[in-house]
C-alpha positions in Angstrom: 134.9 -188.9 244.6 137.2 -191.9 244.9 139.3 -193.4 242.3 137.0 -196.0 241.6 134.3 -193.9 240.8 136.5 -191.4 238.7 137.8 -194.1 237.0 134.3 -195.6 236.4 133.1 -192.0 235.0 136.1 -192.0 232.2 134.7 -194.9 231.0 131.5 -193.9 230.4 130.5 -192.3 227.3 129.8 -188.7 229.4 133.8 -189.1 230.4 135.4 -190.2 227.3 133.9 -187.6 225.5 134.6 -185.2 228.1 138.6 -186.6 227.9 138.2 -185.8 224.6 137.3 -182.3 224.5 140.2 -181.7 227.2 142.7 -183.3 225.2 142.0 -181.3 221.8 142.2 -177.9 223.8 145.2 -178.8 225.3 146.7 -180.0 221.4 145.1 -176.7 220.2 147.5 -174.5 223.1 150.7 -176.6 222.4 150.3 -175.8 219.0 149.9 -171.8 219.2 152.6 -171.9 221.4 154.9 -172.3 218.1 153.2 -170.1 216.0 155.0 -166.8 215.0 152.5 -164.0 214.4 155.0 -161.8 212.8 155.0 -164.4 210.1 152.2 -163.8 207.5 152.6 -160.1 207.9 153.8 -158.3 204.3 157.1 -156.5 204.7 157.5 -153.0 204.7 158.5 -151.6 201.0 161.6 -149.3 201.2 160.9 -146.1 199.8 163.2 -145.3 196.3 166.0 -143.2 196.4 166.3 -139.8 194.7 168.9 -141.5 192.7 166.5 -144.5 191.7 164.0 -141.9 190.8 166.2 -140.2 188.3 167.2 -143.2 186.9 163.8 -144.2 185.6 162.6 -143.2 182.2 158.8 -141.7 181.9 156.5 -143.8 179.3 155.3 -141.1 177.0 152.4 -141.8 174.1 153.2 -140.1 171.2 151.5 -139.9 167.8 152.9 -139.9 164.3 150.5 -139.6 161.0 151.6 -139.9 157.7 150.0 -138.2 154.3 148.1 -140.8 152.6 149.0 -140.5 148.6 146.4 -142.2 146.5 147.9 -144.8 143.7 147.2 -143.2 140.3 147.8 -146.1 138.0 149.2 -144.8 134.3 146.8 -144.0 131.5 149.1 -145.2 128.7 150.5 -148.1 128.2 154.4 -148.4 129.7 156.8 -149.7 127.3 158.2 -153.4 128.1 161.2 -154.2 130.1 165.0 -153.2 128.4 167.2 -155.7 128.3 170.7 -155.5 128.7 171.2 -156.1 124.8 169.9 -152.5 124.1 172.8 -150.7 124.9 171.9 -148.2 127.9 170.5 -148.5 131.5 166.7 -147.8 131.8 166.3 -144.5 133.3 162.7 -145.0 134.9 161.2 -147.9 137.0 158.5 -148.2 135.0 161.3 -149.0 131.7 162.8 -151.8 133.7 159.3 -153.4 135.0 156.5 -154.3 133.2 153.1 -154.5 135.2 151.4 -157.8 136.1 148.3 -158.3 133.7 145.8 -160.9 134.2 143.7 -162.1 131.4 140.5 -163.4 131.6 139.6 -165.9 128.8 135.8 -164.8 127.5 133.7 -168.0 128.3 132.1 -170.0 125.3 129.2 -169.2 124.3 128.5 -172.5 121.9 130.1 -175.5 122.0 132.0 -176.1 119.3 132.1 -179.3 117.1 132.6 -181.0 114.1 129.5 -180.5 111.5 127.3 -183.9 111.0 127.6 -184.9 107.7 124.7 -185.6 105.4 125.1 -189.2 105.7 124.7 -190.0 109.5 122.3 -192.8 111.7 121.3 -191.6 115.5 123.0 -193.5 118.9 121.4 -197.1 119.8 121.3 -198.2 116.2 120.9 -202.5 116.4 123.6 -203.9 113.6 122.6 -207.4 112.3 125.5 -209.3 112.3 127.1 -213.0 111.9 130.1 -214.3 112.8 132.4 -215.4 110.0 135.0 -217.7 112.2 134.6 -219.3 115.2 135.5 -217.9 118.8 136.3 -218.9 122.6 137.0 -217.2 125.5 139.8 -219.2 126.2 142.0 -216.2 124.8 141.4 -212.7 126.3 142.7 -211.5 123.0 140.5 -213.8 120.6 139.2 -211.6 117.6 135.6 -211.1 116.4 134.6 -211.1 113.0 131.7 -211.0 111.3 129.3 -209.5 108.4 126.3 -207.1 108.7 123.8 -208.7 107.3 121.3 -206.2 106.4 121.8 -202.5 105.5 121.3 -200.1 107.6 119.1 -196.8 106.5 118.3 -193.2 108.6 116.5 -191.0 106.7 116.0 -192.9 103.4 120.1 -192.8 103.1 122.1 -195.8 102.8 124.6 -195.7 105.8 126.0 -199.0 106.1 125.4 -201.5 103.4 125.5 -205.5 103.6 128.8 -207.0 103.9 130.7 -204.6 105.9 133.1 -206.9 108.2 132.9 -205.9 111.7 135.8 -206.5 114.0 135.9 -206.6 118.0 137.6 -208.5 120.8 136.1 -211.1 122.6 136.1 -211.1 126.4 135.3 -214.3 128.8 132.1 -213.5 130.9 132.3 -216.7 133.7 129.6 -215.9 135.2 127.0 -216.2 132.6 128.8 -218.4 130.6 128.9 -215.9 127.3 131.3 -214.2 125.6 131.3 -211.0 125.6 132.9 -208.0 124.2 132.0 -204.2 124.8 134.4 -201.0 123.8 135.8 -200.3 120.5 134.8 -201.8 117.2 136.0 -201.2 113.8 133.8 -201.4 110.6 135.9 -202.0 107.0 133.7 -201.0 103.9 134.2 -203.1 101.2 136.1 -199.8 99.6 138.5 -199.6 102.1 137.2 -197.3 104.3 137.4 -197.9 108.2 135.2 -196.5 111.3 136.3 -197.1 115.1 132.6 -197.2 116.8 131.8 -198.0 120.5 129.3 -200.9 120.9 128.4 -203.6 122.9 127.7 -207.2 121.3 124.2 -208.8 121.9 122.7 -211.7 121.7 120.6 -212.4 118.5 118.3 -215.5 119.0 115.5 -216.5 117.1 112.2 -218.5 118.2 112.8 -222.1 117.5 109.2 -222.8 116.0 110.6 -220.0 113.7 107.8 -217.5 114.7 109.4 -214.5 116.2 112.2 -214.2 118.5 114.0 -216.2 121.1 113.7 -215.1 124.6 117.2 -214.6 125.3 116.7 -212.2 122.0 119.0 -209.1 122.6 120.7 -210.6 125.5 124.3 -209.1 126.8 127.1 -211.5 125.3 127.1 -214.4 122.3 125.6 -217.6 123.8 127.5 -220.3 122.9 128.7 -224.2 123.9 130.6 -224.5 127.4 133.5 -227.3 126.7 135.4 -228.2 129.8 139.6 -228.4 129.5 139.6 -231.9 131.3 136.7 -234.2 131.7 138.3 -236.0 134.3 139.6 -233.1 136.3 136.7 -234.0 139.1 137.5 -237.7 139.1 141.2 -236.7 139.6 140.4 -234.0 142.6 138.1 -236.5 144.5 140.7 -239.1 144.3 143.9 -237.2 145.5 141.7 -236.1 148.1 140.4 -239.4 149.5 143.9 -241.3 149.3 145.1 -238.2 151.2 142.7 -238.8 153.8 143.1 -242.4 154.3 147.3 -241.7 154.4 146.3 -239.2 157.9 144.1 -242.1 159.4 146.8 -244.5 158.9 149.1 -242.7 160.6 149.8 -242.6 164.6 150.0 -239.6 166.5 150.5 -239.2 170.1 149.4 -236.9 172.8 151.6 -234.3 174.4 151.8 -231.0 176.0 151.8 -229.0 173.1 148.9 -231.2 171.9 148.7 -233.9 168.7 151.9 -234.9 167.5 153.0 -237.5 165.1 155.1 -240.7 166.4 158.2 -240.3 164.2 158.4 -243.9 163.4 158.6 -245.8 160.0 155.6 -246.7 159.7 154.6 -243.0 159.7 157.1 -241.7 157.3 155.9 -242.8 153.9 152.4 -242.1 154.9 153.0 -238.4 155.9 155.0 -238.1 152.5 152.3 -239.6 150.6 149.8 -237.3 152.7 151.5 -234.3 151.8 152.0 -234.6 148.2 148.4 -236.0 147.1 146.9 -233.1 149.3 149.4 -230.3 147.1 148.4 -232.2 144.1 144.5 -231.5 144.8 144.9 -228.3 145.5 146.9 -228.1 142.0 143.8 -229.7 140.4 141.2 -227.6 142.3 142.7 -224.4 141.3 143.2 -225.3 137.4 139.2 -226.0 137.7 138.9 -222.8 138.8 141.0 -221.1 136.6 141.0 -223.3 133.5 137.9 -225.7 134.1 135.8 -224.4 131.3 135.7 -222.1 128.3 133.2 -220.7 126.2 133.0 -222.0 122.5 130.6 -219.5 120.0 130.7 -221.4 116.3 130.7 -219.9 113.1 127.6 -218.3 111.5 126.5 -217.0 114.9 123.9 -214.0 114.3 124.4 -211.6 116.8 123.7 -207.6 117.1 125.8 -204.8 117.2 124.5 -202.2 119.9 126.1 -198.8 119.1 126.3 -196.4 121.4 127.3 -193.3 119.7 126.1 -191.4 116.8 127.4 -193.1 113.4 128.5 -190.9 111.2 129.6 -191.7 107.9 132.0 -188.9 106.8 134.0 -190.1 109.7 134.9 -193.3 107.7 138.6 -192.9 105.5 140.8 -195.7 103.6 143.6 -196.4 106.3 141.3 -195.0 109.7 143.3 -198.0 111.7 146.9 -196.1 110.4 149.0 -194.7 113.4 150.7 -191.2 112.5 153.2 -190.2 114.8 154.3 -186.8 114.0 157.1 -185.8 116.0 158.9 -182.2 115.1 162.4 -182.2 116.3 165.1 -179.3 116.0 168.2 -182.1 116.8 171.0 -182.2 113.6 170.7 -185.8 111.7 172.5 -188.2 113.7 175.7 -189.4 111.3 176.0 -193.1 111.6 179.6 -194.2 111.6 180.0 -198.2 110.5 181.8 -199.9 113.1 185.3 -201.0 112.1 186.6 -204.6 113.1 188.9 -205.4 115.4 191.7 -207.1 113.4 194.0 -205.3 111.2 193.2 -205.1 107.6 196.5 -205.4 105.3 
């Protein structure tokens, strides 16, 4: 074989593959020729001395069991602990200590509550009343006061009779346009007796052909006339509004790289002035609208019912019900209250 021919063979697929295989024996025998074969082998453990054997202490299980004494708890009561005060040292535990006790309250068997009285109407009683003075919501505080109208019988008693004031707090309901009140109420007996009740005011509305009832009849809420603060308040918005716009038309503004920008020129300074303070006085006008655009106005002579929601009893009523007592036990010394003397010298 020439060198042409040998040479043409390496190239072949049959000779580089054949090159191949040579050269990866030959890597495989350089590299075992730098292996140590003494290496991975686990050295030999030197065997303990006689001295090292005494030196090491034996692990020995050993077992201890105690006598289990069961707790006999006393039969009689012990006596509570001595103080100090007594005069001696207490010559047992059980004169010093007293034993935890826990006591266990006995649940009720009945509820109990006040007695009904004879004279008594059931819950959801419907008061006939009429308003006396005339109210609006544009007060959260504005009173209600009216008259019943009719009396009001359970059982072939008398419980309420005609002409009993009745006296609430109005509350603005915006969304229906009503005033309404719900929560306490206080009844005054022309005697002088007073009653807190919980009710809700409804709407008492009579058929206009005078044949029966209204159909808002019973209605959450007196319906009454809605009266606007400002007539004018709309006119006023739409033309701070439109003289606002036409002062940002007017103006010239300039493009630049952080966009829009106004030309600071004269020309542009009243207008942006004027533009800023007609668009902060809309805004002042819109949000008195909102807030103050309207109240509700429910006249005088009103009839309206009184929904009750609890049972009405009348033994509950007493002269001076609304009084406040505040009875406060204290164990301080009266305080002495020394005048205070004036500066200047008296002769």
């Amino acid at each position: 074989m020439n060198p042409r021919n040998a040479i043409t063979f390496l190239r072949s697929p049959t000779g580089v593959l054949l090159a191949f295989v040579v050269l990866l024996i030959g890597a495989i025998i350089f590299v075992k020729g730098f292996y140590d074969p003494n290496k991975d082998r686990p050295k030999p453990v030197a065997a303990p001395t006689p001295a090292e054997k005494t030196n090491k202490t034996s692990q020995i299980m050993q077992t201890i069991q105690r006598e289990f004494v069961p707790f006999k708890p006393p039969h009689g009561t012990p006596p509570t602990m001595r103080t100090q005060s007594d005069g001696r040292q207490p010559q047992d535990i059980n004169d010093a200590f007293t034993p935890i006790s826990l006591y266990a309250e006995p649940p009720a068997t009945e509820l109990e509550r006040k007695p009904l009285g004879k004279f008594y109407a059931p819950f959801g009683r419907l008061i006939p009343c009429e308003l006396i003075v005339t109210i609006d919501s544009s007060s959260i505080q504005t009173p209600i006061i009216g008259l019943i109208t009719e009396d009001i019988y359970h059982d072939g008693r008398l419980i309420i009779p005609a002409g009993t004031e009745v006296h609430g707090t109005a509350q603005a309901d915006r969304k229906r346009e009503r005033i309404a009140s719900n929560g306490g109420w206080t009844l005054v007996w022309q005697t002088g007796e007073e009653l807190h009740l919980d009710g809700i005011a409804l709407d008492r509305e009579k058929n206009p052909s005078g044949d029966g009832w209204g159909i808002t009849d019973g209605s959450a809420g007196l319906r009454g006339q809605v009266l606007k603060t400002d007539n004018l308040a709309e006119l006023k918005l739409f033309a701070a509004t439109f003289l606002s716009g036409a002062a940002s038309a007017l103006t010239v503004n300039q493009q630049t790289i952080y966009g829009s920008q106004l030309v600071p020129t004269l020309q542009n300074a009243p207008l942006k002035g004027a533009q800023d303070v007609l668009g902060t006085y809309a805004q002042q006008i819109l949000d008195t609208i909102q807030r103050d655009g309207f109240y509700v106005r429910v006249t005088a002579g009103k009839e309206f019912y009184l929904y009750v929601t609890q049972t009405i009893d009348k033994s509950d009523a007493v002269v001076g019900g609304t009084r406040l007592i505040v009875t406060e036990p204290t164990n301080q010394p009266p305080t002495t209250v020394v005048p205070l003397l004036s500066h200047r010298n008296n002769p």
